[in-house]
DRENGU-999664 format. One record per residue (C-alpha): residue number from 1; x negated, y negated, z negated. Coordinates in Angstrom, 2 decimals, always signed. Layout:
seq, east, north, up
NUM, X, Y, Z
...
This chain:
seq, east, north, up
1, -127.30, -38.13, -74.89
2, -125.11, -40.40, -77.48
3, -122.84, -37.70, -77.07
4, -124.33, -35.22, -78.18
5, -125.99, -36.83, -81.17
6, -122.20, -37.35, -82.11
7, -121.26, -33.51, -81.72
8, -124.28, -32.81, -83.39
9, -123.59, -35.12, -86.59
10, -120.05, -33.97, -86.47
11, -121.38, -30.45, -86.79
12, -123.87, -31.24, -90.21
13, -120.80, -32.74, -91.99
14, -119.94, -30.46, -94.63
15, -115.90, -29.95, -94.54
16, -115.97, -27.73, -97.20
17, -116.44, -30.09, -99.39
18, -113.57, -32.43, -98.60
19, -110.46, -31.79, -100.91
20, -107.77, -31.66, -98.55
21, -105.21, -31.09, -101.10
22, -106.39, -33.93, -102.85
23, -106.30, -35.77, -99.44
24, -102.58, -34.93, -98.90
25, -101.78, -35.87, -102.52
26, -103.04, -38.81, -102.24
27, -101.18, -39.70, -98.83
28, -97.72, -38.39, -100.12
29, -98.39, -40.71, -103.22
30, -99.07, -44.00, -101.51
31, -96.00, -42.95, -99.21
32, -94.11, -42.55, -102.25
33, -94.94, -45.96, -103.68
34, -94.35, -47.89, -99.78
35, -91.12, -46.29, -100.37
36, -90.22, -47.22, -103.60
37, -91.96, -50.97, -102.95
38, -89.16, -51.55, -100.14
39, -86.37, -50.27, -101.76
40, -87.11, -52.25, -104.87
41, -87.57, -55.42, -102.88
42, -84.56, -54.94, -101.23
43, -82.74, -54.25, -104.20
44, -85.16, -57.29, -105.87
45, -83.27, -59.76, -103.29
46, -80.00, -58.77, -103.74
47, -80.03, -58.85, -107.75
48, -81.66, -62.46, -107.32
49, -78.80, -63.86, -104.93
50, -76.51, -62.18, -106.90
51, -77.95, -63.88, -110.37
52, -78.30, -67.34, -108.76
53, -74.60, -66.74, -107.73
54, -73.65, -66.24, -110.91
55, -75.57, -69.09, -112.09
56, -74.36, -71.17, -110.19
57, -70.78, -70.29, -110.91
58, -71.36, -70.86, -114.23
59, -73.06, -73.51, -114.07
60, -70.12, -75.55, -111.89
61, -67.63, -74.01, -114.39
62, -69.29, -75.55, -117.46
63, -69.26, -78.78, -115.47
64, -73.00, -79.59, -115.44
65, -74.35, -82.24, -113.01
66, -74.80, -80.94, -109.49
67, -78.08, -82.97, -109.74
68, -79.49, -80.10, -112.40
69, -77.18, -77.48, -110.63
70, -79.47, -77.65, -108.00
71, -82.38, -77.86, -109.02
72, -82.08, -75.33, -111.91
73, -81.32, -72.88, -109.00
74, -84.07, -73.64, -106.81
75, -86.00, -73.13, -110.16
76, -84.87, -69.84, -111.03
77, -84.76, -68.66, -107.60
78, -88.48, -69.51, -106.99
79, -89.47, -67.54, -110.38
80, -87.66, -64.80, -109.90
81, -89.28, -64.38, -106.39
82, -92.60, -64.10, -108.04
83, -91.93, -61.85, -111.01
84, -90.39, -59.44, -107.78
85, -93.75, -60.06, -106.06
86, -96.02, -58.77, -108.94
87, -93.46, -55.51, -109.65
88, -94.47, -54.69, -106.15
89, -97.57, -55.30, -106.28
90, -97.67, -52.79, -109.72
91, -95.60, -49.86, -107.62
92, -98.01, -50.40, -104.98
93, -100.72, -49.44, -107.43
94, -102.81, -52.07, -107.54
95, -103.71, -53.47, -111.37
96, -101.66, -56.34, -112.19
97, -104.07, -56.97, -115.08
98, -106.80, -57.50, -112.63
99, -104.20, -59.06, -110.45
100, -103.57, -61.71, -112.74
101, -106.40, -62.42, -114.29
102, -107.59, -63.49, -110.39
103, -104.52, -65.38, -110.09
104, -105.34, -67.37, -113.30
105, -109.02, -67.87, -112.64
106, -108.21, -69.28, -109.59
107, -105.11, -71.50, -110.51
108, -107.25, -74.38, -111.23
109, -108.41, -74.10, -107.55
110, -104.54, -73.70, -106.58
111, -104.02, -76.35, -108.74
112, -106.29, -78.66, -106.90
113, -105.07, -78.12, -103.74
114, -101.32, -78.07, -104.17
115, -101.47, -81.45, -106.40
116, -98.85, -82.93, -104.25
117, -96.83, -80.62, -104.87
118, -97.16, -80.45, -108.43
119, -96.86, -84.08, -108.99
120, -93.49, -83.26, -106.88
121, -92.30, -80.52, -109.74
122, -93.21, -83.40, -112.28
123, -90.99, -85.69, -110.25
124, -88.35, -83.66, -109.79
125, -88.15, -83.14, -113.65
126, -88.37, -86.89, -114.02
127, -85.47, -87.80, -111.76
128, -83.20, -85.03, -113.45
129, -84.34, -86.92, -116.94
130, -84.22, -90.38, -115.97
131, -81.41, -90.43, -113.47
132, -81.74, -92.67, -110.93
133, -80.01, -91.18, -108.85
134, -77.53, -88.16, -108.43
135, -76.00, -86.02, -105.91
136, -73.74, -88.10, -104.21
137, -75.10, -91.24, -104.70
138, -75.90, -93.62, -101.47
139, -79.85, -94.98, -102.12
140, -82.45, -96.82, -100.06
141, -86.47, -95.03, -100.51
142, -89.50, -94.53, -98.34
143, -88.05, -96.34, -95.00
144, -85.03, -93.69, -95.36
145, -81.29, -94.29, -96.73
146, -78.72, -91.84, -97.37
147, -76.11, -89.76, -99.46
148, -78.04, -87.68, -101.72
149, -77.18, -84.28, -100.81
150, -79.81, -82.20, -103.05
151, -81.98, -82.74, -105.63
152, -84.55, -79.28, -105.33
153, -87.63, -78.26, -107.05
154, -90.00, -80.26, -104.80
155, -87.75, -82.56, -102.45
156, -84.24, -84.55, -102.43
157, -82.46, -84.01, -99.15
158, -80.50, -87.09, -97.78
159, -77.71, -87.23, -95.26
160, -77.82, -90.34, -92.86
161, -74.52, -92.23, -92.44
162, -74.92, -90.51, -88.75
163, -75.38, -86.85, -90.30
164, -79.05, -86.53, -90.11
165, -80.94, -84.96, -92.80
166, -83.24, -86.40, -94.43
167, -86.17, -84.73, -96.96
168, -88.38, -86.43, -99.16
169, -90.65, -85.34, -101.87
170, -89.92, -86.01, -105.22
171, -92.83, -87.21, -106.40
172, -92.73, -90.38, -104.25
173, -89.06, -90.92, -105.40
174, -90.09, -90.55, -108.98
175, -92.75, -93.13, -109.45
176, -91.95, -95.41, -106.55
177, -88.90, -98.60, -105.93
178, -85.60, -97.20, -104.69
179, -82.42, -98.60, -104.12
180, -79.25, -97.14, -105.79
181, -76.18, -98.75, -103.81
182, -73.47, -96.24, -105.85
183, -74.76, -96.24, -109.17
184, -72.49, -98.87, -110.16
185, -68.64, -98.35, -109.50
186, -68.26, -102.24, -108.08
187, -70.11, -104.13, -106.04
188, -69.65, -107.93, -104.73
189, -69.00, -108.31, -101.03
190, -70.79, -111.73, -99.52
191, -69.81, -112.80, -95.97
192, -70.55, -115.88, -94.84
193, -68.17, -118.02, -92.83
194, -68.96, -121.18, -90.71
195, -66.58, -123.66, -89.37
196, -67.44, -126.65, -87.21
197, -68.38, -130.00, -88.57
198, -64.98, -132.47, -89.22
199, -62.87, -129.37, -90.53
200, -61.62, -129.76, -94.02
201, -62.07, -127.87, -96.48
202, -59.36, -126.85, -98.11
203, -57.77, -125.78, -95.11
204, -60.49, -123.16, -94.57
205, -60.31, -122.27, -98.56
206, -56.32, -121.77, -97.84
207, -56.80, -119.32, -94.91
208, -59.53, -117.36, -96.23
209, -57.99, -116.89, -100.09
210, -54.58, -116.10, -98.36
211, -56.71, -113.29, -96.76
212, -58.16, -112.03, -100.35
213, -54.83, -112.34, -101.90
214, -53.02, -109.74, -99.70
215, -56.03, -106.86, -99.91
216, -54.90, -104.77, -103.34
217, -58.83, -103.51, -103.01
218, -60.07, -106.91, -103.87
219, -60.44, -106.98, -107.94
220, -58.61, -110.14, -108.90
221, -59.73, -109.93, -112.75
222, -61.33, -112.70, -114.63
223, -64.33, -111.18, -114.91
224, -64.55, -110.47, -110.98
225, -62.41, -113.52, -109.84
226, -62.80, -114.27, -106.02
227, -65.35, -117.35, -105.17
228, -65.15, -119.19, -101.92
229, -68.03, -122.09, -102.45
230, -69.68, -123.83, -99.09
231, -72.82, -122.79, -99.32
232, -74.41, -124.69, -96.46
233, -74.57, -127.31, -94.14
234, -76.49, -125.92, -90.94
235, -77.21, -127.88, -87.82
236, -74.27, -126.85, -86.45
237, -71.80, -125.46, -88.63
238, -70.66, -125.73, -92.35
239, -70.99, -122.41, -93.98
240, -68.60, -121.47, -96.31
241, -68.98, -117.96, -98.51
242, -66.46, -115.09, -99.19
243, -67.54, -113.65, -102.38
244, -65.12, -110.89, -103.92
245, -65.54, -107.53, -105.72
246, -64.60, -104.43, -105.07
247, -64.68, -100.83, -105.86
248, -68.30, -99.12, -104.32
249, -66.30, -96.70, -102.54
250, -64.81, -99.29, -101.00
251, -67.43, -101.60, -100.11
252, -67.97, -101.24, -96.29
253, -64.10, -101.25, -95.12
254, -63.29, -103.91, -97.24
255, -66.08, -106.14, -96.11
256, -65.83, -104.68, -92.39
257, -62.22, -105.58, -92.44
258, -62.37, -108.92, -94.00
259, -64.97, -109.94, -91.88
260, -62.56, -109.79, -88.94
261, -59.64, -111.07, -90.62
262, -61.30, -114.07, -91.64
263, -62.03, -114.52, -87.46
264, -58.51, -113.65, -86.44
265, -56.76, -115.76, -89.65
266, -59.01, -118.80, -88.91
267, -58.91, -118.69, -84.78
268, -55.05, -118.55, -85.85
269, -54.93, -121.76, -87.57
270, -56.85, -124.09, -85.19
271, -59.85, -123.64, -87.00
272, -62.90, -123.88, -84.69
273, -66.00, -121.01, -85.18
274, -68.61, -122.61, -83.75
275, -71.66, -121.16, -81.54
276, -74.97, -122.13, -81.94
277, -76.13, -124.94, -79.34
278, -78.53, -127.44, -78.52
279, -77.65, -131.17, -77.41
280, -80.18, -132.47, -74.98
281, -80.47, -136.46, -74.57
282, -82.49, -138.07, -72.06
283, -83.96, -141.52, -72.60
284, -83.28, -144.31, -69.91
285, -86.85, -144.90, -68.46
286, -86.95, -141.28, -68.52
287, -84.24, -141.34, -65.97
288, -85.57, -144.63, -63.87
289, -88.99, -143.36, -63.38
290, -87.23, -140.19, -61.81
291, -84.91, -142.18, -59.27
């Protein structure tokens, strides 16, 4: 019976009135514009690698900071993207007036909901202004160290000392404490030293600046002349302090290095290293009551 209802409607449709050429026009229009909507986003994407190739060339060749390098990319590429996304969108015939205007009515909602990573943006354009940091600087922020590797639009991407990478937004980095071991181009090296009780001195002083002496990385300048004060007088130990300067490149072979040095120079010269231990003395009725 539903059937033939559905023959029967089919039957009082009037096909005459259907433009069929207007139909097919139609069809071989839109087909037109698919067309022309992939070949101009395929020619889009290679025009924008190519520019940000070219910027980026030009940008290395004028010797700007890799810091704004990289982000000024990331910048360019992301706009770009978008003014390719709304040609499309034209060839594809739908209004870009309209299309706008309901992009921009709701870009306060946008706004709203992507404030994170806005305020990231605004970081990222604080850190390029302020400096804190810069690519290839070593810093300490948000539980994470690292090399900076990249500072983008919306995140700085670390590499650990074991080669993991590491991304954090930039708004965080902006506005909160961070630790910038390579911003200077010294830094002082402190490594503590302790020598049993009864051990003079000067002896210890002797071995340990005979040690600083011979390493051409240690700065011997006034203005970063070696210290060696005792610093301490533990319960087991006297603790004495190597404190020298050195380039920041440097830093963690020359302090890995003298650390061991100082072991194998002192160990040489009779000097005893003590361990930490615990003297246990037992008083006399202690001992009677037992036997």
């Amino acid at each position: 019976m539903e059937e033939q209802n559905f023959v029967s409607g089919l039957s009082n449709i009037n096909f005459s009135n259907i433009d069929l050429h207007l139909i097919v026009s139609y069809l071989i229009t839109l087909g037109k514009n698919i067309v022309t909507a992939i070949i101009v986003f395929i020619v889009g994407r290679f025009i924008i690698k190519y520019v940000v190739k070219i910027l980026r060339s030009i940008t290395q060749k004028h010797l700007l900071d890799a810091s704004i390098v990289s982000f000024i990319n990331s910048l360019i590429q992301i706009s770009l993207n978008l003014l390719l996304a709304i040609i499309i969108i034209g060839i594809l015939g739908i209004d870009t007036t309209s299309f706008l205007a309901v992009f921009a009515s709701a870009g306060m909602a946008v706004g709203m909901a992507l404030s994170g990573t806005l305020q990231n943006f605004a970081g990222g354009v604080l850190i390029l202004v302020l400096k804190p940091y810069k690519v290839g600087d070593f810093i300490e922020a948000q539980g994470f160290a690292g090399t900076v590797k990249a500072i983008q639009i919306f995140n700085t991407v670390l590499s650990t000392a074991d080669n993991q990478t590491i991304i954090i937004p930039n708004g965080p980095l902006a506005t909160g404490c961070l630790k910038n071991s390579t911003a200077a181009h010294t830094r002082r090296i402190d490594i503590d030293v302790e020598v049993a009780y009864g051990t003079n001195p000067d002896d210890v002083r002797k071995v340990l600046k005979g040690i600083i002496d011979a390493d051409e990385r240690i700065m011997k300048e006034d203005a970063y002349a070696p210290l060696i004060p005792m610093t301490a007088m533990s319960s087991s130990s006297i603790v004495f302090q190597i404190r020298v300067w050195a380039a920041a490149s440097d830093y963690w072979n020359v302090r890995f290095e003298t650390t061991e040095k100082a072991y194998r120079e002192l160990t040489a010269a009779g000097i005893e290293i003590p361990f930490q231990q615990v003297d246990v003395h037992l008083k006399d009725h202690v001992n009677k009551q037992e036997q």
